[in-house]
C-alpha positions in Angstrom: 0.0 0.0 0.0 1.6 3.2 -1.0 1.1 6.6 1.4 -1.7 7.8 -0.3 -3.4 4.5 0.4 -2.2 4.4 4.0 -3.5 8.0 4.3 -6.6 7.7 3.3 -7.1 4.4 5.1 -5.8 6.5 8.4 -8.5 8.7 8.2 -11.2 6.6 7.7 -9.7 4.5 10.7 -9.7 8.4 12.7 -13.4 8.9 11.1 -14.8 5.4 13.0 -13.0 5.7 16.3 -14.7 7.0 19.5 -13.3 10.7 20.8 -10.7 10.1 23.6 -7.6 11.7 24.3 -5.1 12.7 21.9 -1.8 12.2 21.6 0.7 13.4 18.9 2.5 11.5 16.6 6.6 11.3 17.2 8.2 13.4 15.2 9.9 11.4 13.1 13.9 10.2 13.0 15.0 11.6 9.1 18.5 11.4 7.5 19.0 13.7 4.5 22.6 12.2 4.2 25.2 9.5 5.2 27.3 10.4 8.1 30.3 10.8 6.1 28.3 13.2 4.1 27.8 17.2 4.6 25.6 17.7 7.1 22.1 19.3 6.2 21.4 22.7 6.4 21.5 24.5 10.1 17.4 24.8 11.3 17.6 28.3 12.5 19.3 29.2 9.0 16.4 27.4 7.2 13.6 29.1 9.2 15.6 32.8 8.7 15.7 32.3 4.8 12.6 30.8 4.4 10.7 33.5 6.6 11.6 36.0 3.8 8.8 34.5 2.1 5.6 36.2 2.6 2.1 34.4 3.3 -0.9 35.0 3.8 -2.8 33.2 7.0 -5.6 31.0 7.7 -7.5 29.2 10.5 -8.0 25.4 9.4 -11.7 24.7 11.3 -13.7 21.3 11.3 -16.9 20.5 13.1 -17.2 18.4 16.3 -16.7 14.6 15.1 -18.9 12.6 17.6 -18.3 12.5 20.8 -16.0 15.1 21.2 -16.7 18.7 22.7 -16.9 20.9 20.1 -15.1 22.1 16.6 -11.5 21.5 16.0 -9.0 24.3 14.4 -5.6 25.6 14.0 -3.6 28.7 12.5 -1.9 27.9 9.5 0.2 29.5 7.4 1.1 26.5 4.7 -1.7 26.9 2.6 -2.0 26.6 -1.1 -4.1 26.3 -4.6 -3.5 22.9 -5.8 -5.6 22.5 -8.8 -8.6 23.6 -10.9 -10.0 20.5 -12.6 -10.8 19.0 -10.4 -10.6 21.9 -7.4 -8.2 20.8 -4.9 -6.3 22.8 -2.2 -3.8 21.7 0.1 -2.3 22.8 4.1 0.5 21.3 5.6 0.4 20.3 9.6 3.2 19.2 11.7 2.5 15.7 12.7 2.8 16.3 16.1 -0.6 18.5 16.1 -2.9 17.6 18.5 -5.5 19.5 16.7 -5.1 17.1 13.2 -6.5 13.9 14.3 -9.8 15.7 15.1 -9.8 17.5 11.5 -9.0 13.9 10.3 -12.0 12.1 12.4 -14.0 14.7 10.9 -13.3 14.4 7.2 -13.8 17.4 6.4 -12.4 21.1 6.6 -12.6 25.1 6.0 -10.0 26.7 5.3 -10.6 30.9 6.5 -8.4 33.6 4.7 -7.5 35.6 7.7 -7.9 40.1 7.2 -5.8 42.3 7.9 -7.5 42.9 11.1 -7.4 39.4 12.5 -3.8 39.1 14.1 -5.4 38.1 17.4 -7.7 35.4 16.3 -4.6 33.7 14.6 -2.8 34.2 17.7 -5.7 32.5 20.0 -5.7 29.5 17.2 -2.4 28.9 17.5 -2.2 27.8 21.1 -2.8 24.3 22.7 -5.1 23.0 25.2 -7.0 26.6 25.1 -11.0 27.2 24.0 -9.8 28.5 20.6 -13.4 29.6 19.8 -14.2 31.7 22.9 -15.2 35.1 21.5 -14.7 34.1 18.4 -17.8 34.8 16.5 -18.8 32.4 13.4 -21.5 30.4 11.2 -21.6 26.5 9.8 -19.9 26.5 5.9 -22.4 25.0 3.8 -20.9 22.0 3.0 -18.7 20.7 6.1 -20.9 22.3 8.7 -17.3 23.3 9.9 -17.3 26.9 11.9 -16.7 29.2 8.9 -15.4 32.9 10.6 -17.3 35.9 10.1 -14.7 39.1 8.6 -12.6 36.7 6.8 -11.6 37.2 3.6 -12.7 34.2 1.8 -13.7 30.2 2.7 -13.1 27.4 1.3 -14.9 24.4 2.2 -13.1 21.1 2.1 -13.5 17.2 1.8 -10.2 15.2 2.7 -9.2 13.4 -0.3 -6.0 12.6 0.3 -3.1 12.8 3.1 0.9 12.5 2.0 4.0 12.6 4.3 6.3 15.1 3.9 9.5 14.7 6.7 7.8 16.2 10.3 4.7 17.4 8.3 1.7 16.1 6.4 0.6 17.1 3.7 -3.5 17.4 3.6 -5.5 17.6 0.3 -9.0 18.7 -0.1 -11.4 19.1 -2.4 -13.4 22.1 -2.6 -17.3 21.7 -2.1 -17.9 25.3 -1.7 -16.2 28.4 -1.3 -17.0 32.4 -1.3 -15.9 35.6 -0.8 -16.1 38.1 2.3 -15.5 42.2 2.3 -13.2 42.2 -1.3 -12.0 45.7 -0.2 -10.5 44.1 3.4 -6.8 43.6 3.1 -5.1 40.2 3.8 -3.2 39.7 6.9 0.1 38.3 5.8 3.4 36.9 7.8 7.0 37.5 7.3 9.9 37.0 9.3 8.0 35.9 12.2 5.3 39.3 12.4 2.4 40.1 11.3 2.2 42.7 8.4 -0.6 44.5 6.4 -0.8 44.7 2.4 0.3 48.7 0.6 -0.3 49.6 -3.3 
């Protein structure tokens, strides 16, 4: 079985188990070279150049899978287009997340476009073991049912179809059931070099 089959049968073993505690996954043992090789690129090196690269930021939400409390979501800043026909997007998630296997159990997702405004509610998503959706006001996306954000920018609401590894992350791929637009005049809130920043013309 290759890791899109393992994947997808991972989350439709997630999907059919009861809601108990969570644990995160190891992070995983990786070698990029033989020992009498060069060494891979320094960490903080790799986080410095690749912070020069600009994003924008979401909030990955899904709806309460049985049994458990209420929705599930998490800040995310790996977010991407993946393709038009058929409409597919993608997120990467470290596989240590706690908040992943309840996205997973779900099955489904929505993906909000954070505004330039919304610095603080992607700073209370990004925190474990805290109500992430105290305050926070929101609606059900069509589709998922999963909390869809009110002053966003846009939605886009997501099946899992398919789930790759990719070293300490995975790679999630969705495809798009619905989607829409919020305020098209709001700018996008977008992160470099560790800050928050705002979008000029």
């Amino acid at each position: 079985m290759g890791h899109a089959g393992m994947a997808a049968a991972a989350v439709r073993y997630l999907r059919t188990r009861p809601a108990e505690p969570v644990e995160a996954l190891p992070r995983p043992e990786l070698r990029c070279v033989r020992e009498d090789e060069r060494p891979p690129v320094d960490q903080g090196t790799f986080r410095r150049v690749l912070g020069t690269f600009a994003t924008g930021v979401t909030v990955v939400t899904a709806p309460a899978a049985d049994g458990e409390p209420g929705p599930a979501g998490f800040a995310c800043q790996s977010f991407s287009s993946l393709s038009l026909d058929p409409p597919l997007v993608a997120f990467m998630v470290g596989r240590t997340s706690t908040t992943w296997p309840r996205v997973a159990r779900a099955g489904v997702f929505c993906v909000n476009v954070l505004s330039a405004g919304q610095g603080e509610v992607c700073r209370a998503f990004a925190v474990s073991g805290a109500d992430k959706f105290a305050g926070v006001d929101y609606d059900a996306a069509p589709a998922s049912g999963a909390p869809r954000l009110a002053g966003t920018l846009a939605w886009i609401d997501c099946t899992i179809q398919a789930v790759h590894t990719g070293g300490d992350h995975l790679i999630v791929v969705g495809r798009v059931d619905a989607l829409g637009t919020g305020e098209e005049d709001t700018a996008p809130l977008l992160f470099h070099r560790g800050r928050f920043g705002g979008f000029t013309t």
